[in-house]
PDBQT receptor file of N, H, CA, C and O in Angstrom, charges set to zero:
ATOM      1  N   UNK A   1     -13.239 -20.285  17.105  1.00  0.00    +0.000 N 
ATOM      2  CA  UNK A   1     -12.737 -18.940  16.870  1.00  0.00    +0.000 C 
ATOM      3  C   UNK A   1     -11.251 -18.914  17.218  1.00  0.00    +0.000 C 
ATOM      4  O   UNK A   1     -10.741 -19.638  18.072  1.00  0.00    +0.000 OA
ATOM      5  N   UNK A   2     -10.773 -18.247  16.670  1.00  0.00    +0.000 N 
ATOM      6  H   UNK A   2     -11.187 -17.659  15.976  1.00  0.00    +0.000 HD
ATOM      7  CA  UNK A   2      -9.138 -18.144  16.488  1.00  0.00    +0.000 C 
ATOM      8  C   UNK A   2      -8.510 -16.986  17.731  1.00  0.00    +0.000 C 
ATOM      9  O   UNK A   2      -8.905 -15.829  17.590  1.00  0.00    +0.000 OA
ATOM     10  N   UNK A   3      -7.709 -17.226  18.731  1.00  0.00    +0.000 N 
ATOM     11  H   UNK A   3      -7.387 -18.166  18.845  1.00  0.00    +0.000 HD
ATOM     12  CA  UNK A   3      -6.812 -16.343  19.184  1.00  0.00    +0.000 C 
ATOM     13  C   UNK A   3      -6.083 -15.269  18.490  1.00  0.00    +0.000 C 
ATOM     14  O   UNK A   3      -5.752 -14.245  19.086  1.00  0.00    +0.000 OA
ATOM     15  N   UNK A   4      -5.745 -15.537  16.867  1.00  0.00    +0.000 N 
ATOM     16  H   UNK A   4      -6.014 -16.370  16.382  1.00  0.00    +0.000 HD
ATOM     17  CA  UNK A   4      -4.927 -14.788  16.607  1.00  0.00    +0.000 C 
ATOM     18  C   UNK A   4      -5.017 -14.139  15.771  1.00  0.00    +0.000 C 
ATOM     19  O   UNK A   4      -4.931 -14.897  14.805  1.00  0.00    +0.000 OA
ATOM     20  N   UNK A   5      -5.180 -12.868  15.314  1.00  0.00    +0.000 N 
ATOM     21  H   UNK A   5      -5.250 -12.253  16.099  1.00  0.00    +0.000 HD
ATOM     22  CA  UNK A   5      -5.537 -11.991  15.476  1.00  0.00    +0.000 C 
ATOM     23  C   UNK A   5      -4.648 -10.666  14.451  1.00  0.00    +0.000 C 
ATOM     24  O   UNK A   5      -3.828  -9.914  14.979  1.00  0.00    +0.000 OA
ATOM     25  N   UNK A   6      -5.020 -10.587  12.895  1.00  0.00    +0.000 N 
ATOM     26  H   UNK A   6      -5.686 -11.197  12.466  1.00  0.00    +0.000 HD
ATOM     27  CA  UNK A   6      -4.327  -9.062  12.919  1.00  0.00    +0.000 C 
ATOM     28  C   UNK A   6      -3.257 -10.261  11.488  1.00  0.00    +0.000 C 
ATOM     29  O   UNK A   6      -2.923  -9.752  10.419  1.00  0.00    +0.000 OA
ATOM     30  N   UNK A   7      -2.994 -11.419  11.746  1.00  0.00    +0.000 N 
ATOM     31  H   UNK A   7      -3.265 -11.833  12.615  1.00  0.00    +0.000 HD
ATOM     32  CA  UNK A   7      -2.441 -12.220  10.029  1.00  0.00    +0.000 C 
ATOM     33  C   UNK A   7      -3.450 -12.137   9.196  1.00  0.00    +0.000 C 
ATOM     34  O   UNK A   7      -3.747 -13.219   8.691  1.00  0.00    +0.000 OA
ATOM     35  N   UNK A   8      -4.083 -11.236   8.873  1.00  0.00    +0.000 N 
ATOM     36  H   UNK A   8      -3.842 -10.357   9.284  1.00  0.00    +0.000 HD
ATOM     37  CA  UNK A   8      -5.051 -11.460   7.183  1.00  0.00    +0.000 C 
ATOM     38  C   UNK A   8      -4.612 -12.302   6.135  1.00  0.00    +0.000 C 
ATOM     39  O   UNK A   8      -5.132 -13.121   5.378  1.00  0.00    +0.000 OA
ATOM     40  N   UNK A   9      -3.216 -11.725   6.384  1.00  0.00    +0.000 N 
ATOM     41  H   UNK A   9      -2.793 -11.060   6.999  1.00  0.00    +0.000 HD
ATOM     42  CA  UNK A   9      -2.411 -12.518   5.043  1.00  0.00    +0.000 C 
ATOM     43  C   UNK A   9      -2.966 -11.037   3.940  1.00  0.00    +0.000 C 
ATOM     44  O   UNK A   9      -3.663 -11.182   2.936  1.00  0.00    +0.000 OA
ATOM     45  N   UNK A  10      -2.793 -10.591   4.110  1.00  0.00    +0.000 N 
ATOM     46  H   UNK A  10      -2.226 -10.473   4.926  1.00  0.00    +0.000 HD
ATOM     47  CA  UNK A  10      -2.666  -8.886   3.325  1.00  0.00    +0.000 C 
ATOM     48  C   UNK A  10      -1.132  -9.359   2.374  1.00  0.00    +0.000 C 
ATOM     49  O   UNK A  10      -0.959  -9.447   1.158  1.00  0.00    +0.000 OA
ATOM     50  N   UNK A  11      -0.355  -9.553   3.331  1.00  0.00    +0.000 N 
ATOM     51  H   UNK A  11      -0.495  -9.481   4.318  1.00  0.00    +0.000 HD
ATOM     52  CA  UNK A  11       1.467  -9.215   2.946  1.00  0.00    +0.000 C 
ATOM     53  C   UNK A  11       2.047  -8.618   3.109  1.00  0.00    +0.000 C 
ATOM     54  O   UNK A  11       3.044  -8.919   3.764  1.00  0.00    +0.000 OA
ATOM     55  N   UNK A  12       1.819  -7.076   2.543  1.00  0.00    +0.000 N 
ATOM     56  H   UNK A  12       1.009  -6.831   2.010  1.00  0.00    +0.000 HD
ATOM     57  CA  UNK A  12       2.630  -6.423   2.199  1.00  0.00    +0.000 C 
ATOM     58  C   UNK A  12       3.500  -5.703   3.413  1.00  0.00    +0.000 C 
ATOM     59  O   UNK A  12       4.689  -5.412   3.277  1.00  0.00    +0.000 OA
ATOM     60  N   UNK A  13       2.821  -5.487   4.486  1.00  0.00    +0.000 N 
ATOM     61  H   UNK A  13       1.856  -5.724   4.596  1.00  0.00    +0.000 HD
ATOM     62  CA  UNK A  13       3.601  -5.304   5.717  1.00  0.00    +0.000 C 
ATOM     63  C   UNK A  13       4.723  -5.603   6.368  1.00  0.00    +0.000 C 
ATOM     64  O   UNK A  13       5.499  -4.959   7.074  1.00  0.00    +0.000 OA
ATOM     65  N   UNK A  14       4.626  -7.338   5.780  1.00  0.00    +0.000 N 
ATOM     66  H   UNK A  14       3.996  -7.862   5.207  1.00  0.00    +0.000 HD
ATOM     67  CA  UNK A  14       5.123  -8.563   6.335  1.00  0.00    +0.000 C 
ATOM     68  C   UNK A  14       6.479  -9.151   4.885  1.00  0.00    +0.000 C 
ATOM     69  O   UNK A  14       7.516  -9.809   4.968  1.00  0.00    +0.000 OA
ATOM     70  N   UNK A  15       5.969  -8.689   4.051  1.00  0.00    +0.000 N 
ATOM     71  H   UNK A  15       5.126  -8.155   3.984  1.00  0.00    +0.000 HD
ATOM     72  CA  UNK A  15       7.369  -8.765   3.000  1.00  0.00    +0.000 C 
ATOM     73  C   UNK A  15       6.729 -10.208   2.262  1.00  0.00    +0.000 C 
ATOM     74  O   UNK A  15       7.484 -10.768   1.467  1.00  0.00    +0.000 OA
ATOM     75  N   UNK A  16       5.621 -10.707   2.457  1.00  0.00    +0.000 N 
ATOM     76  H   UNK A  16       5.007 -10.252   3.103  1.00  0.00    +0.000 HD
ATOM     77  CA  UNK A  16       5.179 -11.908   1.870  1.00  0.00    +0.000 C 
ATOM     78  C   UNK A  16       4.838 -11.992   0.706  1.00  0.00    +0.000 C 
ATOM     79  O   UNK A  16       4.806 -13.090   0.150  1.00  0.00    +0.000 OA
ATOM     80  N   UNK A  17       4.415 -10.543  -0.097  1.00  0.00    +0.000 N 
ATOM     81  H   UNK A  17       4.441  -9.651   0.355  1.00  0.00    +0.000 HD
ATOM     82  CA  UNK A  17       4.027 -10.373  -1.040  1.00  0.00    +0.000 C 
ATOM     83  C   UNK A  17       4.572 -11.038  -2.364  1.00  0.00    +0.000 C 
ATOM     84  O   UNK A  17       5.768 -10.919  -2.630  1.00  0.00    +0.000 OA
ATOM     85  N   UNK A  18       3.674 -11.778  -3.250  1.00  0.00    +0.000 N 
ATOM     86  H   UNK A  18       2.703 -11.876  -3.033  1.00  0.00    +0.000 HD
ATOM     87  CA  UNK A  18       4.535 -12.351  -4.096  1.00  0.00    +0.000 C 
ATOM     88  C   UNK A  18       5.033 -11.187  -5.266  1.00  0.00    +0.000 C 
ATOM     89  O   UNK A  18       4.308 -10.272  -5.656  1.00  0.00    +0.000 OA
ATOM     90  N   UNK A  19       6.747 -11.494  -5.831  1.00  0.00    +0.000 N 
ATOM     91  H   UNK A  19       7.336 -12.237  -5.514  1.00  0.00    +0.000 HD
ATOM     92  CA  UNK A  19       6.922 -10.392  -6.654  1.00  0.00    +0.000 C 
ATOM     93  C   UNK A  19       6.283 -10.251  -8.015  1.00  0.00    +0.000 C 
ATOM     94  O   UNK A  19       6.446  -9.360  -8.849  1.00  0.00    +0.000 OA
ATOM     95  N   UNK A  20       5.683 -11.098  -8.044  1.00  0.00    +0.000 N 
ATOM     96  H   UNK A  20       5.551 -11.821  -7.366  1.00  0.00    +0.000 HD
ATOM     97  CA  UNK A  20       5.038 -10.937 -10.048  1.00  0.00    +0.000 C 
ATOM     98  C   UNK A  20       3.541 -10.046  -9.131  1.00  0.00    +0.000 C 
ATOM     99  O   UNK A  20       3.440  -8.820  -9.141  1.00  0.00    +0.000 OA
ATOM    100  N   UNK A  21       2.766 -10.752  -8.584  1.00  0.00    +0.000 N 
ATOM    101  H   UNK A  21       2.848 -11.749  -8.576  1.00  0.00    +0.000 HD
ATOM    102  CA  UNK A  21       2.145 -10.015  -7.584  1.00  0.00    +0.000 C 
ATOM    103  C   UNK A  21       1.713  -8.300  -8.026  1.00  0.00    +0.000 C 
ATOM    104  O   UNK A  21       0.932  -7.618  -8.689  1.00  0.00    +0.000 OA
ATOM    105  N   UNK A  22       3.068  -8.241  -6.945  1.00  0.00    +0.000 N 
ATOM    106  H   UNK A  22       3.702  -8.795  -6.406  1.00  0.00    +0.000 HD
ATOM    107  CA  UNK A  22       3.488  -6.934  -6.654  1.00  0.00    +0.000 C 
ATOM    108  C   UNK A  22       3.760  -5.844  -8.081  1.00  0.00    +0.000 C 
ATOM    109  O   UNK A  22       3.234  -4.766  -8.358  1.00  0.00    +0.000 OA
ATOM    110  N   UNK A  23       4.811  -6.655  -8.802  1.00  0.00    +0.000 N 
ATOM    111  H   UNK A  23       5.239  -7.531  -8.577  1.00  0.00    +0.000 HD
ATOM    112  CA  UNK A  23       5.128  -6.226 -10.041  1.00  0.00    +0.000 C 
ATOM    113  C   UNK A  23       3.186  -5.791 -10.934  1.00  0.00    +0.000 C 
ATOM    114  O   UNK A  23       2.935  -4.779 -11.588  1.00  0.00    +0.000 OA
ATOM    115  N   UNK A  24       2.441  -6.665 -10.688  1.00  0.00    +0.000 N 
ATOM    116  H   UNK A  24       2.646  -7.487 -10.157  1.00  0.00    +0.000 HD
ATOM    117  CA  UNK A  24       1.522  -6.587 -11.503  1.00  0.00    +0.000 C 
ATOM    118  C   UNK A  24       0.939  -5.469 -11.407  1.00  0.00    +0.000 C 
ATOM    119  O   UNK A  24       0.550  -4.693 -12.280  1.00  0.00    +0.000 OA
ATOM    120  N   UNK A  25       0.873  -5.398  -9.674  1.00  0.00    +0.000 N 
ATOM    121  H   UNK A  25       1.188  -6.029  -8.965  1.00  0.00    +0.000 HD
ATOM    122  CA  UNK A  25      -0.293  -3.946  -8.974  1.00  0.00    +0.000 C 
ATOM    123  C   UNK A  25       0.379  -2.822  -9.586  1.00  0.00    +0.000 C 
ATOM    124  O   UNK A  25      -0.432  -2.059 -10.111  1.00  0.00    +0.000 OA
ATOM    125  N   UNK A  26       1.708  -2.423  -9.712  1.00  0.00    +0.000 N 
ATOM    126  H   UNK A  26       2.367  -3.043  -9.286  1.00  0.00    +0.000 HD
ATOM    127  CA  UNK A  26       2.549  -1.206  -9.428  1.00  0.00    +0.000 C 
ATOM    128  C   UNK A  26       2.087  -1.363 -11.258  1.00  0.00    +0.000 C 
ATOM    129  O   UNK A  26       1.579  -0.308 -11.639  1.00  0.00    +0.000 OA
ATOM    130  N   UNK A  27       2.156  -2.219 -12.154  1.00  0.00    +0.000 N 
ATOM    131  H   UNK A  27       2.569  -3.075 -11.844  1.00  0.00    +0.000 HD
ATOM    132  CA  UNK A  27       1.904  -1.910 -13.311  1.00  0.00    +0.000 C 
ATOM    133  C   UNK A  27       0.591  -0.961 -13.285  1.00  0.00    +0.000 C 
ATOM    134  O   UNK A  27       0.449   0.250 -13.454  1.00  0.00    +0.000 OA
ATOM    135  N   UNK A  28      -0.497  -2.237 -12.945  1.00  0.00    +0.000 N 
ATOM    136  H   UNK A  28      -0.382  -3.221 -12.808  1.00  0.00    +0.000 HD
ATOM    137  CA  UNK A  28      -2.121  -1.961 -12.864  1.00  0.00    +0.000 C 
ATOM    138  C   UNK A  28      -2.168  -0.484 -12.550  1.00  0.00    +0.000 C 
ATOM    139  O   UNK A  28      -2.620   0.427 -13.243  1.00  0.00    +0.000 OA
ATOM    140  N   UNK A  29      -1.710  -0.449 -11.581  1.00  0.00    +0.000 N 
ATOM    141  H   UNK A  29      -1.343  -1.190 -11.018  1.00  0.00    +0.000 HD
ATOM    142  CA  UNK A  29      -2.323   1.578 -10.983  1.00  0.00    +0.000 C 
ATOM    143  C   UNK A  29      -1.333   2.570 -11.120  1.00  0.00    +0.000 C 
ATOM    144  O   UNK A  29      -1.428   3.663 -10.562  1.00  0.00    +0.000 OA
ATOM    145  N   UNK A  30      -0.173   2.169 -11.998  1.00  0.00    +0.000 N 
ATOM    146  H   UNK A  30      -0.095   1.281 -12.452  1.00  0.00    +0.000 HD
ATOM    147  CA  UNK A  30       1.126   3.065 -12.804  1.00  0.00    +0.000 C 
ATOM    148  C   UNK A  30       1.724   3.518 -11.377  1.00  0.00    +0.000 C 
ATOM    149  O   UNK A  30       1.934   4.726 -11.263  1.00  0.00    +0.000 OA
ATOM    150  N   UNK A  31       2.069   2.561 -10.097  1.00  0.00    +0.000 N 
ATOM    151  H   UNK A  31       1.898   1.580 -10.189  1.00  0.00    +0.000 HD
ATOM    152  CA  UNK A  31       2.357   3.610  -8.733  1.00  0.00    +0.000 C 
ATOM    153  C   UNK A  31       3.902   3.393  -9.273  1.00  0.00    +0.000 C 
ATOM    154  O   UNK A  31       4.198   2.858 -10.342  1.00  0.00    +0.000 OA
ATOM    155  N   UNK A  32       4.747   3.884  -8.373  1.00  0.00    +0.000 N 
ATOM    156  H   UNK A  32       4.507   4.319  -7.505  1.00  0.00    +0.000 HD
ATOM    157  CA  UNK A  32       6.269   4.622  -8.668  1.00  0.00    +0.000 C 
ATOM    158  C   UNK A  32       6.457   3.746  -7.205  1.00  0.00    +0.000 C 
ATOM    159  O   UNK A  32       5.827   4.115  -6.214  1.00  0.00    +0.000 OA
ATOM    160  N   UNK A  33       7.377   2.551  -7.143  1.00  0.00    +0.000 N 
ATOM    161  H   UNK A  33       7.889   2.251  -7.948  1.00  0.00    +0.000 HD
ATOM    162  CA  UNK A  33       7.738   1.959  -6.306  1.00  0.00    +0.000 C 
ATOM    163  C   UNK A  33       8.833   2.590  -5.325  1.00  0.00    +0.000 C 
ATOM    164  O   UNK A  33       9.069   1.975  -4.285  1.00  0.00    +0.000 OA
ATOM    165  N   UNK A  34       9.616   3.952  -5.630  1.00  0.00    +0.000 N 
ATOM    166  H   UNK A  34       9.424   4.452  -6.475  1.00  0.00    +0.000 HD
ATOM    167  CA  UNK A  34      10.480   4.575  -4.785  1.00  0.00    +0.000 C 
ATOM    168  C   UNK A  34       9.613   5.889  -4.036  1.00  0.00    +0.000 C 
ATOM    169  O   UNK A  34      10.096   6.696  -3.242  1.00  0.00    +0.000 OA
ATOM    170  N   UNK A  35       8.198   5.843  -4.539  1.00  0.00    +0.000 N 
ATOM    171  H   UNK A  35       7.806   5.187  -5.184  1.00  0.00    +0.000 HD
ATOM    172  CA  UNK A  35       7.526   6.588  -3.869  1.00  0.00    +0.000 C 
ATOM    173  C   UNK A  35       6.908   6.607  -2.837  1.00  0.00    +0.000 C 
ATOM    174  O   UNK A  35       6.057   5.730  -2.688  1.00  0.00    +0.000 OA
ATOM    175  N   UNK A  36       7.080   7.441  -1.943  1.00  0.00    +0.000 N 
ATOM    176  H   UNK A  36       7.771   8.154  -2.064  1.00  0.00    +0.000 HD
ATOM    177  CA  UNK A  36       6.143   6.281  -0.337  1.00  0.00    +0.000 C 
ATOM    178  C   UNK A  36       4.650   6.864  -0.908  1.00  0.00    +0.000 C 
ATOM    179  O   UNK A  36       4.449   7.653  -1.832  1.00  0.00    +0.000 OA
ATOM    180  N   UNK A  37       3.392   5.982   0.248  1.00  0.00    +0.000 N 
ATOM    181  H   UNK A  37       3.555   5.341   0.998  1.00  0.00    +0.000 HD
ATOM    182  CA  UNK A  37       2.596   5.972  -0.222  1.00  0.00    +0.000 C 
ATOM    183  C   UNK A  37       1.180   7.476   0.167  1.00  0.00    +0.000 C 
ATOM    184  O   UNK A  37       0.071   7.718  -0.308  1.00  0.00    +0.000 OA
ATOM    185  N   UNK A  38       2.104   8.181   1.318  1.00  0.00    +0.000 N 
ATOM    186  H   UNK A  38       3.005   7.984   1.705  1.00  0.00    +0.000 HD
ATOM    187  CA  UNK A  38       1.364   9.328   1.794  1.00  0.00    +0.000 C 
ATOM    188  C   UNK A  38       1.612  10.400   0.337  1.00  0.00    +0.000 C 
ATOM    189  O   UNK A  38       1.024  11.453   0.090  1.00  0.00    +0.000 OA
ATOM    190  N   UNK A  39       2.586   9.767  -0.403  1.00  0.00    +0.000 N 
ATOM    191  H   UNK A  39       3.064   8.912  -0.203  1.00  0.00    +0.000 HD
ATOM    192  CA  UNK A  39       2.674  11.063  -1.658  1.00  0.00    +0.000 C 
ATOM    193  C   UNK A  39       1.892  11.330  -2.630  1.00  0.00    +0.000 C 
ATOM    194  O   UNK A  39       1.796  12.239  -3.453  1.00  0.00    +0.000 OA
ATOM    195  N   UNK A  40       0.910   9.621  -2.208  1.00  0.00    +0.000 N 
ATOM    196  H   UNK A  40       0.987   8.882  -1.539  1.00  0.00    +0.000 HD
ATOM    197  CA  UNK A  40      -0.499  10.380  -3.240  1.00  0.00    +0.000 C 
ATOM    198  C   UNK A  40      -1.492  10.410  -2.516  1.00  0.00    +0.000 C 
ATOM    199  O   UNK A  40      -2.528   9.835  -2.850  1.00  0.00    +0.000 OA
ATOM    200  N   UNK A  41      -1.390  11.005  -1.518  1.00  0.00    +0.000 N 
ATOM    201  H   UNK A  41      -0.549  11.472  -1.247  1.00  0.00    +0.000 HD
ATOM    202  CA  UNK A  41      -2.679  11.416  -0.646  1.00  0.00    +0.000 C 
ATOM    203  C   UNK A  41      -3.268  12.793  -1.627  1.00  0.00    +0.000 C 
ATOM    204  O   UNK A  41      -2.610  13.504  -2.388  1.00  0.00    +0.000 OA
ATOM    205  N   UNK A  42      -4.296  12.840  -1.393  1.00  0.00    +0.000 N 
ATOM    206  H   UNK A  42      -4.830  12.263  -0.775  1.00  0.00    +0.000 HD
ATOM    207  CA  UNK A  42      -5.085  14.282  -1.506  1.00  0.00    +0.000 C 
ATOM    208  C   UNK A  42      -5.772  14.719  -0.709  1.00  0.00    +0.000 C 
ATOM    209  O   UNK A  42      -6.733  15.453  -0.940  1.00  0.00    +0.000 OA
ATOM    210  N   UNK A  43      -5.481  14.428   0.130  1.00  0.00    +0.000 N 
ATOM    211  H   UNK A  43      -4.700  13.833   0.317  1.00  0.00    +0.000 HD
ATOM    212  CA  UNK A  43      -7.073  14.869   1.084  1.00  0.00    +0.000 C 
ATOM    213  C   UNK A  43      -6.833  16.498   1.807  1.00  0.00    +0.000 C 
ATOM    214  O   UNK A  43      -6.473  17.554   1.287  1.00  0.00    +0.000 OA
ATOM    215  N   UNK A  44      -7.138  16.214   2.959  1.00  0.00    +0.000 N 
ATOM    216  H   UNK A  44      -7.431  15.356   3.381  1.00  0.00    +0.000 HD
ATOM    217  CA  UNK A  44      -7.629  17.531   3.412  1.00  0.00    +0.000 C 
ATOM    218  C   UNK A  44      -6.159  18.546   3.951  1.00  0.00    +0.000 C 
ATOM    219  O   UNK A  44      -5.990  19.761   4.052  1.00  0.00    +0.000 OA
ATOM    220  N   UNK A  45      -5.147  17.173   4.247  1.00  0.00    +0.000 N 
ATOM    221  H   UNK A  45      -5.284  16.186   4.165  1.00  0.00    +0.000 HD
ATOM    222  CA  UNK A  45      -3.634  17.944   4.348  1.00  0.00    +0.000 C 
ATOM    223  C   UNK A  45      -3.072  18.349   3.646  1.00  0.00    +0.000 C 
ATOM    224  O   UNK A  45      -2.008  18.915   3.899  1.00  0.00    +0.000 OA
ATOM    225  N   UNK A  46      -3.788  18.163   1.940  1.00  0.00    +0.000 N 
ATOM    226  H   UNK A  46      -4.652  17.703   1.735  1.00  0.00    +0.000 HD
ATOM    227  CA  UNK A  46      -2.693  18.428   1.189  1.00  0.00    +0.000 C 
ATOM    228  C   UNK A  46      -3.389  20.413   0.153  1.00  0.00    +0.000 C 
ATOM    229  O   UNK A  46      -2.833  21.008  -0.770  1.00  0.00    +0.000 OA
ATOM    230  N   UNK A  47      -4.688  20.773   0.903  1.00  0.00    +0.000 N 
ATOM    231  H   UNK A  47      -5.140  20.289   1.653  1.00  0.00    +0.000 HD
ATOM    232  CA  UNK A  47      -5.130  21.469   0.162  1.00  0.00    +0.000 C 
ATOM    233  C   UNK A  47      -4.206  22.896   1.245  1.00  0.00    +0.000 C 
ATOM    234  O   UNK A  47      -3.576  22.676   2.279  1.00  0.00    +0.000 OA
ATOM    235  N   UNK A  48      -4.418  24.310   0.567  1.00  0.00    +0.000 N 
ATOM    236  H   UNK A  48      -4.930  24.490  -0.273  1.00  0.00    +0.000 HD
ATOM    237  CA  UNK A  48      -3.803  25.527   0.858  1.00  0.00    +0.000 C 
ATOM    238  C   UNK A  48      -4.237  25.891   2.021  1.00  0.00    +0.000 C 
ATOM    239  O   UNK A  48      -5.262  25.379   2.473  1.00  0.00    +0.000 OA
ATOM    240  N   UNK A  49      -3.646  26.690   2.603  1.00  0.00    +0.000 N 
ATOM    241  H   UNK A  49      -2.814  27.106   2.236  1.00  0.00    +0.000 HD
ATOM    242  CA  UNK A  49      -4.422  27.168   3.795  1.00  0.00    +0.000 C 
ATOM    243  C   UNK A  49      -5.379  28.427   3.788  1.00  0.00    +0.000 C 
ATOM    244  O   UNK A  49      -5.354  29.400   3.034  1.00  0.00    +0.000 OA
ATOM    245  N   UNK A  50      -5.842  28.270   4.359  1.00  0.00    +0.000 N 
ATOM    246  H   UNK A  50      -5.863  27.480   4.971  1.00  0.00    +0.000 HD
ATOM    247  CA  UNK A  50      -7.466  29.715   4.120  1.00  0.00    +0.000 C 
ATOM    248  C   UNK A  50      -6.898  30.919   4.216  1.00  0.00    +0.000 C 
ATOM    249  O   UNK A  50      -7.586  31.935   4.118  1.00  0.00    +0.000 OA
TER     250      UNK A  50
């Protein structure tokens, strides 16, 4: 078992991400790369208040 703890190897945190990669996802799910990513939340913060 490994000490260390929390490298998945995900990337994107870490800047490892490869750019065709990256380029592919932002195609795949049409995201807007100058957009942060809480801007497509919907959940329960984003509905009116009672």
């Amino acid at each position: 078992m490994s000490a260390v703890v929390g490298r998945c190897g995900a990337g994107g945190a870490e800047g490892f991400l490869d750019p065709a990669r990256r380029a592919g996802l932002l195609d795949r799910f049409r995201l807007d790369p100058a957009k942060k990513g809480r801007a497509y939340s919907e959940g329960a913060g984003r509905r009116p208040p009672c």
